[in-house]
C-alpha positions as CSV (number, residue, x, y, z in Angstrom):
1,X,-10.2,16.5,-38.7
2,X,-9.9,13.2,-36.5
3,X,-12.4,11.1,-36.0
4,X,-13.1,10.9,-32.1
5,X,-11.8,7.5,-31.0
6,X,-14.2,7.4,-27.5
7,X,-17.3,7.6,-29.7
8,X,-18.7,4.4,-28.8
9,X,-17.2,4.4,-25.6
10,X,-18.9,4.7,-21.8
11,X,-16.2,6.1,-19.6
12,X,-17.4,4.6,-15.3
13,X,-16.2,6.7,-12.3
14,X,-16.7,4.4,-9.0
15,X,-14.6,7.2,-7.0
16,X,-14.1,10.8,-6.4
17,X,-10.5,10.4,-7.3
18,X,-7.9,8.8,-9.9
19,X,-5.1,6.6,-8.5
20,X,-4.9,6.2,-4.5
21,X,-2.8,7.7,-2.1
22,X,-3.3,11.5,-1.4
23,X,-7.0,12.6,-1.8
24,X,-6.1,16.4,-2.9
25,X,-3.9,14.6,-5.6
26,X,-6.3,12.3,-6.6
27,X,-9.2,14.8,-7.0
28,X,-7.0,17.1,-8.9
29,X,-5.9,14.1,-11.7
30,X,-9.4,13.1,-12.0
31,X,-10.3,17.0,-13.0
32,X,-7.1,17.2,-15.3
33,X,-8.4,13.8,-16.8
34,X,-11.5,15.3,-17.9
35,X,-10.6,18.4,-18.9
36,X,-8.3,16.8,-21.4
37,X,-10.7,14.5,-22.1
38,X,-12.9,17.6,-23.7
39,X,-9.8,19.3,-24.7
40,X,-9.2,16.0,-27.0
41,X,-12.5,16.1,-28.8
42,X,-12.8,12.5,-28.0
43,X,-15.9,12.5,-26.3
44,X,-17.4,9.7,-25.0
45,X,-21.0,8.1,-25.5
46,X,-21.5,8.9,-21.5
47,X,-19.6,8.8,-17.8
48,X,-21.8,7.1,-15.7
49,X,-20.9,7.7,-12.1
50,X,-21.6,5.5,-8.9
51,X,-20.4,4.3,-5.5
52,X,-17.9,7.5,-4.3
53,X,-18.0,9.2,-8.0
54,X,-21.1,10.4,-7.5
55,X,-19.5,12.9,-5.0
56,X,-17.8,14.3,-8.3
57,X,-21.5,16.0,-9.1
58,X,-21.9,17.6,-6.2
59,X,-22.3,21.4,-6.1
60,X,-18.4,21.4,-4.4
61,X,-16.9,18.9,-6.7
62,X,-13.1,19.8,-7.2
63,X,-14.1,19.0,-11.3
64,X,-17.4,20.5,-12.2
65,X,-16.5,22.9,-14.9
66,X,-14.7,19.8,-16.2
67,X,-18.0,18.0,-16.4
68,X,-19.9,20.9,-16.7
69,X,-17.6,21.6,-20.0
70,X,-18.3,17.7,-21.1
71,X,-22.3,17.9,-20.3
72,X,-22.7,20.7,-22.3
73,X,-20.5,18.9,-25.4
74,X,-23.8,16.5,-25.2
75,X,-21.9,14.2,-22.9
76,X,-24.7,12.4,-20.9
77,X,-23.6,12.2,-17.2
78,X,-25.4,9.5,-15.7
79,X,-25.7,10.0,-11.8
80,X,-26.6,6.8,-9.9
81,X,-30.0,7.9,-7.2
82,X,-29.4,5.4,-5.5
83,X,-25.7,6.7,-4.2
84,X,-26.9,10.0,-4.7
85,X,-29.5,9.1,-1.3
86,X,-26.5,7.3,0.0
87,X,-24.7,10.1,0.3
88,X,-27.4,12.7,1.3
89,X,-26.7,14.5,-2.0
90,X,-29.8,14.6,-4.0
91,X,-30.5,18.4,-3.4
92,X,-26.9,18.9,-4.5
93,X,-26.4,17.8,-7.6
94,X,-24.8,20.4,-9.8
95,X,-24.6,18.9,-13.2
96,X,-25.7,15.2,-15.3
97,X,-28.6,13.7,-15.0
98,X,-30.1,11.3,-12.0
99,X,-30.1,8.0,-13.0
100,X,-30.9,4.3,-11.8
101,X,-28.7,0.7,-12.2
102,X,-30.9,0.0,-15.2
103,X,-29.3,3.0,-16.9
104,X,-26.0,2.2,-16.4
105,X,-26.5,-1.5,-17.6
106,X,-27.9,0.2,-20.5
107,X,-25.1,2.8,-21.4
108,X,-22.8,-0.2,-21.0
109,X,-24.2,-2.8,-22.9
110,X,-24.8,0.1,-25.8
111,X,-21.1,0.5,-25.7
112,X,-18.4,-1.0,-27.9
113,X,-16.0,-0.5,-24.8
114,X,-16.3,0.3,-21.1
115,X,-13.5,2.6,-19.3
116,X,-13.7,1.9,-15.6
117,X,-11.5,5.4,-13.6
């Protein structure tokens, strides 16, 4: 058995997409990213999610039984409020918990490394 290499690691999603260009396209990497991130084993310590990611936890996300699939590994999914309000999207939220700036700076600093999508 491997030892999971994203242990110590806080993966941040600023948009509800991977790459630019084509939205469809984008939405669909970002859902293949995370599904193979759970296939992999290598979990991370949390995804924190702000700015446009937050969109990603929305009860229409094109990835929630990605993150659905990670959250119930014990993958914290830390959804910023504040965006969250932004976007009109607090009775939405479909999966992760809601969280606040001081949470992020948290997961972050309690990381060995930070993965920004």
């Amino acid at each position: 058995m491997s030892s999971n290499a994203y242990a110590n690691t806080v993966i941040v999603v600023g948009n509800d997409g991977l790459g630019h260009g084509d939205d469809t396209l984008r939405r669909k990497v970002i859902g293949t990213y995370f599904r193979t991130l759970f296939e992999s084993g290598n979990l991370p310590r949390a995804i924190l999610f702000y700015t446009r990611g937050v969109l990603l936890s929305a009860d229409d996300s094109p990835c929630l039984a990605e993150l659905k699939a990670l959250s119930d590994a014990g993958v914290p999914l830390i959804i910023c409020r504040t965006c969250l309000e932004y976007f009109n999207l607090m009775d939405r939220v479909a999966v992760g918990e809601i969280g606040n700036m001081l949470n992020v700076i948290e997961a972050q600093g309690a990381a060995e490394k930070v993965i920004t999508l």
